[in-house]
Every structure is written in structure tokens, then in C-alpha cells.
C-alpha positions as CSV (number, residue, x, y, z in Angstrom):
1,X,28.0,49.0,193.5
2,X,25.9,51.3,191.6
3,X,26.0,48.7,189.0
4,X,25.2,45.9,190.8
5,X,22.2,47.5,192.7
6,X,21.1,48.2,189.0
7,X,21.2,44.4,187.9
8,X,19.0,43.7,191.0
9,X,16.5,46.1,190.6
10,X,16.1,44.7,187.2
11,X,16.2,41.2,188.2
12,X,14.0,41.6,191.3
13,X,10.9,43.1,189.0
14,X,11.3,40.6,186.5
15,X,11.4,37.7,188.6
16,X,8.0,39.6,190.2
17,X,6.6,40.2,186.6
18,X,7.3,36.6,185.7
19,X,5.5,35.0,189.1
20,X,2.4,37.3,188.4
21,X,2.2,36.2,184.4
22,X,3.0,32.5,186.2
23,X,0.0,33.0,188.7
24,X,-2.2,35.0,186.1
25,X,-2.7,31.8,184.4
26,X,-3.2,29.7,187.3
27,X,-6.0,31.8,188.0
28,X,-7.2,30.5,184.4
29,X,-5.8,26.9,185.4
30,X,-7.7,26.4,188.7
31,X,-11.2,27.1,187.8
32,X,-11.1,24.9,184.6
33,X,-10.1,22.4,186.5
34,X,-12.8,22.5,189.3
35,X,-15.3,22.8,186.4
36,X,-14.2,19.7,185.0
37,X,-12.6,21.0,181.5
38,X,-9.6,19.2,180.5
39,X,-6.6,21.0,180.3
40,X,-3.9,20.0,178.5
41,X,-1.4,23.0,178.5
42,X,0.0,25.5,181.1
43,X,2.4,27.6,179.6
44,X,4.3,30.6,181.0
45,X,6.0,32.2,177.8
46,X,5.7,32.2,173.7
47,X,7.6,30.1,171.6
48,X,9.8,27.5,171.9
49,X,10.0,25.4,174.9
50,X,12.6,25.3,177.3
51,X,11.1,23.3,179.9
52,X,8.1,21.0,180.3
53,X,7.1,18.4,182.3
54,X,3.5,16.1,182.0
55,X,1.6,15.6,185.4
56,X,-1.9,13.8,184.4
57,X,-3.6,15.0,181.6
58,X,-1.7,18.7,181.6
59,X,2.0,19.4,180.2
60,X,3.5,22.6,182.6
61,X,6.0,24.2,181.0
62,X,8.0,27.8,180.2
63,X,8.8,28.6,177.1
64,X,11.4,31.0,175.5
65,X,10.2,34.1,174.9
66,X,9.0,35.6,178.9
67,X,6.0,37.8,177.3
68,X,3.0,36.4,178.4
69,X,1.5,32.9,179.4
70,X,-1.5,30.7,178.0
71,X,-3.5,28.1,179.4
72,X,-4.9,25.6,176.8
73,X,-7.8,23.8,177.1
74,X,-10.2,21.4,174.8
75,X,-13.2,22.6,173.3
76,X,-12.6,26.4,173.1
77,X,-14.6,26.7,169.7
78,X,-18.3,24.9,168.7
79,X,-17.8,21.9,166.1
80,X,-19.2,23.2,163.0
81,X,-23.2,22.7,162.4
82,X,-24.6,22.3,159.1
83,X,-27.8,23.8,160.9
84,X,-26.2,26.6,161.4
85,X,-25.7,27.4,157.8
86,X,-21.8,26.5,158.2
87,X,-20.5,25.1,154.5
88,X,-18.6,22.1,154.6
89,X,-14.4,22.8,155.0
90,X,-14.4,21.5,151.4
91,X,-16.9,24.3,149.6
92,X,-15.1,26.8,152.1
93,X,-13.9,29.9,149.8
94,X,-13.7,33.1,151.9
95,X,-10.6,33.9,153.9
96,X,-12.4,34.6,157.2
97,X,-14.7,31.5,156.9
98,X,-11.6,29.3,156.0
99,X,-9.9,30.6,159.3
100,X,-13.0,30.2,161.4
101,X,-13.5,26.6,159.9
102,X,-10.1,25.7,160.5
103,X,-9.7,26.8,163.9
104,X,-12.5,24.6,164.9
105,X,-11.1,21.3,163.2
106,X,-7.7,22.2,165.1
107,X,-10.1,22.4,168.2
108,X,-12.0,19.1,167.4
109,X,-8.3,16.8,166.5
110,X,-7.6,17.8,170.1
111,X,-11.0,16.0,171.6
112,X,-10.9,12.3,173.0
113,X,-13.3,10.1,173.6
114,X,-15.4,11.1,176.6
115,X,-14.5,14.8,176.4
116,X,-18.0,15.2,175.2
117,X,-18.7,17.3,178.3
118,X,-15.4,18.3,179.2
119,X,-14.8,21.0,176.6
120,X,-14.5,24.2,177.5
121,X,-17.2,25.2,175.5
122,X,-20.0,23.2,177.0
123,X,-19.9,24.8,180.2
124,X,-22.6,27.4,181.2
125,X,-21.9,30.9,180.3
126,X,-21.1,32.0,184.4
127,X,-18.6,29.0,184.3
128,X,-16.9,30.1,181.4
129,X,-16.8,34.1,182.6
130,X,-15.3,32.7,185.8
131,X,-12.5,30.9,184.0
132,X,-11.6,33.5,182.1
133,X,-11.9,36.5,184.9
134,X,-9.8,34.1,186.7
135,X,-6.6,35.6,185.8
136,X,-7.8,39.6,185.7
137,X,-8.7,38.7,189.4
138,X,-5.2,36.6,190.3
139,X,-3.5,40.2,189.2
140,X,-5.9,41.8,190.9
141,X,-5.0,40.0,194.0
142,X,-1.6,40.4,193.8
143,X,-1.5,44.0,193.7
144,X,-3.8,44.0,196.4
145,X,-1.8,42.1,198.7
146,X,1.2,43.9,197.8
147,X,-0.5,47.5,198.2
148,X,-1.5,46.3,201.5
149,X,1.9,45.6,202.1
150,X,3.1,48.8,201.3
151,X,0.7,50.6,203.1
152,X,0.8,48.9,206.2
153,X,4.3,49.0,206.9
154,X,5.8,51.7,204.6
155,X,2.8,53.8,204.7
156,X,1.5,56.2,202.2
157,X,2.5,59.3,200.9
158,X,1.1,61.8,202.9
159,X,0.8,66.0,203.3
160,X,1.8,66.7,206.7
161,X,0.9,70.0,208.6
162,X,4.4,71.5,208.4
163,X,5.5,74.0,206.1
164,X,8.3,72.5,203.4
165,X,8.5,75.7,201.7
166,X,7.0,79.1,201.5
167,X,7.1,81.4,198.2
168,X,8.0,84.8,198.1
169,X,5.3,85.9,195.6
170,X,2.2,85.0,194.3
171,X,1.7,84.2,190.2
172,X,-1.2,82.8,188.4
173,X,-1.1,79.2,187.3
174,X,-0.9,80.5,183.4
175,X,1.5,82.9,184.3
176,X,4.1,80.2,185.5
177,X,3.2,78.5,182.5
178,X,3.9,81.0,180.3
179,X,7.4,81.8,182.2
180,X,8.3,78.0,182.5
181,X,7.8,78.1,178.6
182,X,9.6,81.2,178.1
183,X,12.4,79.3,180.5
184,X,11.7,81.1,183.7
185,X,12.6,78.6,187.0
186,X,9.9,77.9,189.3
187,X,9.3,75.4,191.7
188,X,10.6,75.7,195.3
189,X,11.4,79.1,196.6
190,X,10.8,81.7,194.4
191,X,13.0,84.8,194.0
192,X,13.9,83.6,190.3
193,X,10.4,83.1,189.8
194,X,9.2,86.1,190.9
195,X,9.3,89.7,189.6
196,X,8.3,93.3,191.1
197,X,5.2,93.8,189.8
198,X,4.0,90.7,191.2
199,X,2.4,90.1,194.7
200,X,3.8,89.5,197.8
201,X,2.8,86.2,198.9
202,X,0.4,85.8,202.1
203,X,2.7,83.1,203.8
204,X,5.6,85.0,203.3
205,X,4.4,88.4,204.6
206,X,2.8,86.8,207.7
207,X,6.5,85.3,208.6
208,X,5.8,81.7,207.6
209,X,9.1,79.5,207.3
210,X,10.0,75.7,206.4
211,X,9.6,73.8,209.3
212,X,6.8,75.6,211.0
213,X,4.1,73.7,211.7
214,X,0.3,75.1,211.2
215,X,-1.8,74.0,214.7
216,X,-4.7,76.5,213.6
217,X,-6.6,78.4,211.1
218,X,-9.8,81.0,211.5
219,X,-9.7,79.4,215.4
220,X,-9.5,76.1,214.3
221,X,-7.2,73.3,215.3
222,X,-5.6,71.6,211.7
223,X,-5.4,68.2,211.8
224,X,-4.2,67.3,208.5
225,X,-3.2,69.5,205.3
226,X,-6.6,69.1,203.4
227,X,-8.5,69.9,205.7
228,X,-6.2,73.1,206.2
229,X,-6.2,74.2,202.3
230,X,-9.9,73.5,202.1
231,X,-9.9,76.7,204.6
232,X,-7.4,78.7,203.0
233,X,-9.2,78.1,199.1
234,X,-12.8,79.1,201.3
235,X,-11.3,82.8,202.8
236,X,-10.1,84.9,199.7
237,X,-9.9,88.2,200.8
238,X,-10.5,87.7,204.2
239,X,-8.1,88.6,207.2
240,X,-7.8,85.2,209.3
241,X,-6.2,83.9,212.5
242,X,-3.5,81.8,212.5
243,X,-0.6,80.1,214.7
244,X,2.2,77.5,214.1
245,X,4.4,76.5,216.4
246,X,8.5,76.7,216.0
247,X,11.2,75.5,217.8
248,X,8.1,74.2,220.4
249,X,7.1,77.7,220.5
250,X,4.0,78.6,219.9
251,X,3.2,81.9,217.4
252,X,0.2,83.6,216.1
253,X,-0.4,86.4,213.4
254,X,-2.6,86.9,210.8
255,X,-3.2,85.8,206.9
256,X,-5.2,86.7,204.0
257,X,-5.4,84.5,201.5
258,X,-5.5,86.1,197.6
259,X,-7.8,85.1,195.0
260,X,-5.2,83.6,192.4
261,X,-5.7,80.9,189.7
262,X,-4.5,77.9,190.8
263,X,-4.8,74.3,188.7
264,X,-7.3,72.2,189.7
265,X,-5.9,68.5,190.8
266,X,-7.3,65.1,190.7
267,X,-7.5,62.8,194.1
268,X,-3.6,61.8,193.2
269,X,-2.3,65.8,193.1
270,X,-2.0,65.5,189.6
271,X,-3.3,68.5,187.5
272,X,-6.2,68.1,185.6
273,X,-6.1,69.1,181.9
274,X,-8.4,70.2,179.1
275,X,-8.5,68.0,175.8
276,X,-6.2,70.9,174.4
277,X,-3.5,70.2,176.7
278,X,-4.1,72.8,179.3
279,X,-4.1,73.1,182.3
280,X,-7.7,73.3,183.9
281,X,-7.8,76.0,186.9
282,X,-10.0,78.0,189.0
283,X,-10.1,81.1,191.2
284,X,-9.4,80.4,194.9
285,X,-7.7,81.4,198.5
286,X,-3.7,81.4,198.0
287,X,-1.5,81.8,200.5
288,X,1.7,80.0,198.8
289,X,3.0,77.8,200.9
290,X,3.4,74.2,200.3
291,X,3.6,70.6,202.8
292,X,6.4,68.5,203.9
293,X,5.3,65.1,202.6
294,X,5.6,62.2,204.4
295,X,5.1,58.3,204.6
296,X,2.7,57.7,207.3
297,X,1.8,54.0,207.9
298,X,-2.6,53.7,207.2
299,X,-4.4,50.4,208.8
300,X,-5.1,48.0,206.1
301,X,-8.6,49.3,204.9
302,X,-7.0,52.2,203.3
303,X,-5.5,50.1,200.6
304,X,-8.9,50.0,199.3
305,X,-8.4,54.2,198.3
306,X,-5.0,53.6,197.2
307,X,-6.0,50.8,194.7
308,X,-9.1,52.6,193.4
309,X,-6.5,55.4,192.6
310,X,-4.2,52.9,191.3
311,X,-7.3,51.7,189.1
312,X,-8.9,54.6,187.4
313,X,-5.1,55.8,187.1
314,X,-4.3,52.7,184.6
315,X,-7.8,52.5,183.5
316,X,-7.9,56.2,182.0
317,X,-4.3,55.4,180.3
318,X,-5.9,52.4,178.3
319,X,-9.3,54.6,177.7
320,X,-6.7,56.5,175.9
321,X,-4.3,54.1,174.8
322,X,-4.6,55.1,170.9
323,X,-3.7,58.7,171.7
324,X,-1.0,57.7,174.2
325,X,0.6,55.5,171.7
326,X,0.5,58.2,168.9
327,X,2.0,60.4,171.4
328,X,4.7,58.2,172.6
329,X,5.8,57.8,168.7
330,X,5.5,62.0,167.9
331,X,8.3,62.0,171.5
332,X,10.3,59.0,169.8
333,X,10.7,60.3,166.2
334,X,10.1,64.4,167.0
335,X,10.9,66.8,169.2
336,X,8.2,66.3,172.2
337,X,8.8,64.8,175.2
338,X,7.2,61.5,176.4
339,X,4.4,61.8,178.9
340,X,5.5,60.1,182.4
341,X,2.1,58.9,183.1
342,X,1.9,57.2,179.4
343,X,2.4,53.5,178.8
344,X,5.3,51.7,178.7
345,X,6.8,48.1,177.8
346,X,8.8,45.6,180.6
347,X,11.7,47.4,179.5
348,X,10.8,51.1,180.6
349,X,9.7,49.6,184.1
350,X,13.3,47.2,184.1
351,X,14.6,49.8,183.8
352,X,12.9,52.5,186.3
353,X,13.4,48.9,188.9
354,X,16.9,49.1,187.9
355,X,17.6,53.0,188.6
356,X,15.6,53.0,192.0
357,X,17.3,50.2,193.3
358,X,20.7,52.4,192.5
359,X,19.5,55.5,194.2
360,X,22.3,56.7,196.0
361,X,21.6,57.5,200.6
362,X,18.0,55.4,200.2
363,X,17.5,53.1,202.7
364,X,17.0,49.1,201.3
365,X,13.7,49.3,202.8
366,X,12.8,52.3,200.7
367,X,14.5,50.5,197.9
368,X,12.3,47.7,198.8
369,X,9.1,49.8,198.9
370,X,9.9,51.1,195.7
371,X,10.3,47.7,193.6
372,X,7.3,46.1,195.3
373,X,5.2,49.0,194.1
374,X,6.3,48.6,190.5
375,X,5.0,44.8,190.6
376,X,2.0,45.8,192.3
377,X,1.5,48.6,189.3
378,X,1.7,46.1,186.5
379,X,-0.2,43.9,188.0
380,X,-3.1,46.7,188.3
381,X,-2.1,47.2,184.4
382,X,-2.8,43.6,183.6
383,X,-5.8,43.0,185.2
384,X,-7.2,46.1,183.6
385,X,-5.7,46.0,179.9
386,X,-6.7,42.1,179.9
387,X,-10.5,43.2,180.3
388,X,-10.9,44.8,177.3
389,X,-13.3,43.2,175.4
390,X,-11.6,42.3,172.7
391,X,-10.1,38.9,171.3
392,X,-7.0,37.6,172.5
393,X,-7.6,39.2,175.7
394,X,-9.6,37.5,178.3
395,X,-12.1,39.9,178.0
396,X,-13.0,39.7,174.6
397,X,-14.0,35.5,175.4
398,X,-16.2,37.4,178.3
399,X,-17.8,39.7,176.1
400,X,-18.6,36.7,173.7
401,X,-19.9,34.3,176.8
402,X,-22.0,38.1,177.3
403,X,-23.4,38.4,174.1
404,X,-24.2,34.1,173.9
405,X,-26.9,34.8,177.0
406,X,-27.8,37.9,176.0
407,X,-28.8,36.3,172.3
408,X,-30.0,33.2,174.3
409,X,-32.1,34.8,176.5
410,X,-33.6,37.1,173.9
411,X,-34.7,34.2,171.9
412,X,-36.4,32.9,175.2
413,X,-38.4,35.8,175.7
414,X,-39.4,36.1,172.0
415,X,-39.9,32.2,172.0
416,X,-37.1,31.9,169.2
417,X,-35.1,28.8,168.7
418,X,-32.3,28.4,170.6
419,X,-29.7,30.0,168.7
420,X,-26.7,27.9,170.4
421,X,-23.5,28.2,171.2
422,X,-22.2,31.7,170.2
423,X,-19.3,30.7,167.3
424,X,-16.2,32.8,168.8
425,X,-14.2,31.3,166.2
426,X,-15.9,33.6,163.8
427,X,-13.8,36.6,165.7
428,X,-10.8,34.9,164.8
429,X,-10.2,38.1,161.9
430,X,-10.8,40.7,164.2
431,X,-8.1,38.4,166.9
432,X,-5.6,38.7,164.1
433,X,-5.8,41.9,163.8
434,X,-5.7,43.0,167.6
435,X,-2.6,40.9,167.5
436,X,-0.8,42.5,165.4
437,X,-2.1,45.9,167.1
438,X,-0.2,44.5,170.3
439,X,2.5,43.2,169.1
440,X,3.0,46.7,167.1
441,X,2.3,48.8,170.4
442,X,4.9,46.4,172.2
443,X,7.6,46.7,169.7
444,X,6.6,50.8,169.3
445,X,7.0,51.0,173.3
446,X,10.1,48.8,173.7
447,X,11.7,50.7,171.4
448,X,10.3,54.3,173.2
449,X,11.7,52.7,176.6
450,X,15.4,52.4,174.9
451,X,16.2,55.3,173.1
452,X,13.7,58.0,175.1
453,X,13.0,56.1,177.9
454,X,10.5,58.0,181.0
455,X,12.8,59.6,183.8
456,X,11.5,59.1,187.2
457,X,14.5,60.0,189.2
């Protein structure tokens, strides 16, 4: 059973990664359309093709190799113009020019009569950003809805105001840091982590236990858990009221938080870090105790948080995709150990789909929860990795529609000549070599994802 669960994990995700790829490019498809450019390709897949079937003007197909999708339509480069300074394809002799002056005869043996104003490139610049944010916003959807989803009905991770577990003793944030790397335990509970010298924690002294729930603080009622550490972090050193009910009994005593280091987290828990690796911490109220986490359904608005989270999550990965990447090949061929927030290829989440779906005493609904999230994830990773503005990607044909109106506009103001259509074609180097770049940082992260793949559970 084990087994099988595992195949449908891996199955379920892919079939989810392949309908978002499938729908990324209708959100290319549908706009084109309305704008009038002809299409003559939809394509889910590289390579050969495996299936394809003609319905008007457009062939719809899926092709052999699942890693992607195109959408082709006619005009996507300027005819050459000897006005523009542009050397006949005869007298071409650099490489680059020879690529860019080929790409656009390719482009112009696919034009029919009457496509005159039906190429792509002909439309106005907010046309042509709209067809090509079309798919970035299709993904963008999709994880929306599927966030929503999730949030609604699941619900979202949440710190309750009951006590999971309260620590014996108290120890500086680069003190455990020094004793994890020395191979001290830490984590829950605490009398392997502790020592003599060090402190007595607050919660324990006070009587504290797992399952207590905190109902006020300083003669406050808590509501929620933030709130409640936001109080604790405030009253260093101070003796302060508080009561937690037990078994539906209701006790009081009193707690004084010690100034410790403690990391400092980001709006997702995580701890922040210094560009050296560190952890980055400050002085505040302790009390050591930590919060039974549960998943409390939110109203629909709160997907809104959960996807800006979700957001500058993926976004600061890509910001840093170089480093990542050099990272992920020290962990592969060294010693280190591969960063669980890194990137990784279909494979690494196939396979984190196939081991959740296997998880032992979870519920299908969890199981459920669990793949639907990892959909909803890449499809945050695709809408934001697609906007970079660089050539394949659909953000590099923005940033050239961008720089055609910023030129044209310029030469409007300065009372220039129109400079024309801006020749994306003349990217087509820097294209090959991004390219490459991907395919290397897919086969680089394939590869990480088989033999050092990133444990979740």
C-alpha cells in the first residue's frame, strides 16, 4: 500500500503540473487570439509529437518530452529593413547577425497573404505585454484558487494559545548552535540540552506544562500566540501575572521573562540569516515555552497573506538562484547538506508528492491538502521564474515590448524619428545562452533531486 500511495502522489502532482504548463499557455493562447494574431501552434511539451490535431488555423498538440509548453504565433520578429542599417542575408558575416537574420526569414516563410496585420509583432506594445503576461498570470491564478482552497477548508497553520512543550532551561540562540554543532540534542524538551550552569527556564519554574492553555498575561486576556510573545519579548526582567487553565481549571502564578538571545524570524517562522550564514538574533523576554500548532480554517481574504508569503518566499530563491545553484552542486559533489528551501527540478517535488501521499496514520484529506499545496507552489514558482526579464522567458519579450516605448517615446519627446519596432531577434545570442543556463540548472537539479534529494518528512 505504501507503494501504491507513492505512485499516486507522484501521479497526482504531475497530472497537476502538466494541466498548469497546459493552461500556462492558454493564458498566452487566448489573448492572441482576441487581438487578432494568428496562431498556428499550441504545444504542451518539447520534441517530438505524439499527438496533434488542426482546428482552424492552429494545430493543438502534446509533444514527447512533458517539460514545458509553447505557443507559436506569426510575426514574432520585424522583417529586416535596409533603413535600419540591416545587411542583406547575402553580405551577412558575423555569427550573431547571421542568427538574428535568419530567425527573421524563418519568421517571414511562416507569413500568408493578409497576415499583414496579424503578426504578432504589429500589435501595440500593451497588447503584446498582455499576451505574454498572459501565462505568469494563468499560474498565478491557479495557485490562487488552489490556496484559497486550502485555506478555506483545511485552514492554515496556526500557533494556538496552548502550551506544546515547555523547556527546562534557558540557552542563548549561539549557544545551541554551538552544541547542535558540537552534537548536543536540542529541540523539544530539554534535559539533554541543558547543563547546570545554565538557567532555569521561566515557564518551567512557574509550573507551566504541555497542554495548559495561557488565558492571560500582565492582566491581559491572550487571544492568539503573537500577540502573547509580543508581551513576553516587551517584559525582560520584569515579574508578571499570569493564568492558564488545566483540566478546565483555572490557575494563576507569576513569570519573569529573561533577557536571552533568541533568532530573529521572518513572517513564515523561518530564521533570518546574515550573508555569512548566521543566524541573525537579538536580545529579548524568554520564557521557553513553545505553541501547539494547529490548522484553523481563515475566510477567503486571508489567502491574500498566505500567497504574498508564498511570493517573496519563491521570489527571494530566484533573486538568489546563482548562489542556490552553486550550493546545491557543493551538497551534490561535497560534504554539505542541500538547503530545504533551495530549488529543485519536477523530480524533487515527484518525489516529496510521492512520500506525503505514503505517510503512514494521515488522514486522505491531509494527504489531499498536502499535494494540492505542492501544485499550488510550483505554480507560484512559474509565474515568478517566467518574469525574469530575460529571453526565452516571457519576461524577457516584456522587457523588450518595455524598452520599444520607452525608446519610442524618448524619440517623441526629443522629436527623433521613429525608431521602430524594437528587433528582439537581435537577443537571439544572449536567448542561446540563457538556454543553455536552464537546461544546465535543470539537468544540475534533476540530478541533486536523485542522488541527495531534500527530506521533508
Amino acid at each position: 500500500m505504501e507503494v501504491l500511495w507513492f505512485i499516486i502522489g507522484v501521479a497526482a502532482v504531475a497530472l497537476g503540473i502538466a494541466l498548469s504548463i497546459a493552461l500556462h499557455e492558454v493564458g498566452h493562447l487566448v489573448p492572441a487570439k482576441l487581438f487578432g494574431v494568428r496562431v498556428t501552434q499550441y504545444m504542451v511539451g518539447f520534441g517530438p509529437t505524439v499527438f496533434s490535431r488542426c482546428r482552424g488555423e492552429t494545430e493543438y498538440g502534446v509533444k514527447a518530452i512533458p517539460l514545458g509548453g509553447y505557443v507559436s504565433m506569426v510575426g514574432m520578429y520585424p522583417p529586416e529593413h535596409p533603413e535600419q542599417g540591416e545587411r542583406p542575408r547575402s553580405a551577412s558575416t558575423g555569427l550573431f547577425q547571421q542568427m538574428a537574420t535568419d530567425a527573421r526569414q524563418i519568421s517571414a516563410e511562416e507569413l500568408q497573404p493578409g497576415d499583414e496585420r496579424r503578426m504578432f509583432i504589429s500589435l501595440p506594445v500593451w497588447k503584446r505585454i498582455i499576451i505574454m503576461l498572459g501565462g505568469p498570470f494563468m499560474n498565478l491564478l491557479i495557485a490562487f484558487v488552489l490556496t484559497a482552497v486550502l485555506v478555506t477548508s483545511t485552514g492554515v497553520a496556526t500557533a494556538t494559545t496552548t502550551v506544546s512543550e515547555v523547556f527546562r532551561c534557558v540557552v542563548p540562540a549561539a549557544v545551541q548552535q554551538q552544541r547542535a554543532a558540537a552534537g548536543a540534542s536540542g529541540g523539544q524538551g530539554a534535559a539533554e540540552a541543558c547543563e547546570p550552569t545554565d538557567p532555569t527556564a521561566p515557564a518551567y519554574q512557574a509550573g507551566l506544562e504541555p497542554g495548559d492553555t495561557i488565558t492571560a498575561f500582565n492582566g491581559q486576556a491572550v487571544e492568539d500566540w503573537d500577540g502573547l510573545s509580543g508581551a513576553i519579548r516587551e517584559r525582560a526582567g520584569e515579574a508578571t501575572a499570569i493564568t492558564w487553565e488545566r483540566g478546565g481549571a483555572e490557575m494563576t502564578g507569576s513569570i519573569t521573562p529573561k533577557l536571552t538571545e533568541r533568532p530573529v524570524t521572518d513572517s513564515s517562522g523561518r530564521p533570518q540569516t546574515n550573508p555569512d550564514g548566521s543566524t541573525v538574533t537579538e536580545e529579548v523576554g524568554f520564557v521557553g515555552m513553545g505553541s501547539e500548532v494547529q490548522n484553523v480554517p481563515q475566510p477567503v481574504t486571508a489567502t491574500f497573506g498566505v500567497m504574498g508569503q508564498q511570493l517573496k518566499a519563491t521570489a527571494d530563491v530566484v533573486v538568489v538562484l546563482p548562489v542556490k545553484l552553486w550550493e546545491t552542486a557543493v551538497a551534490v559533489f561535497g560534504p554539505a547538506e542541500r538547503d530545504p528551501n533551495g530549488p529543485m527540478s519536477v523530480v524533487g517535488v515527484g518525489r516529496i508528492a510521492g512520500e506525503a501521499a505514503a505517510l503512514e496514520d494521515v488522514p486522505i484529506q491531509d494527504k489531499a491538502s498536502l499535494l494540492l499545496s505542492l501544485v499550488a507552489g510550483v505554480n507560484v514558482a512559474l509565474m515568478v521564474f517566467n518574469l525574469i526579464p530575460l529571453l526565452p522567458l516571457d519576461g524577457g519579450h516584456v522587457a523588450g515590448a518595455l524598452w520599444e516605448s520607452i525608446r519610442r517615446g524618448w524619440a517623441k519627446i526629443t522629436r527623433r524619428k521613429d525608431p521602430g519596432v524594437f528587433d528582439i531577434a537581435k537577443l537571439l545570442p544572449l536567448t542561446y545562452v540563457v538556454g543553455i543556463a536552464l537546461l544546465g540548472m535543470g539537468v544540475l537539479l534533476i540530478i541533486a533531486d536523485i542522488v541527495d534529494p531534500i527530506r521533508i518528512f
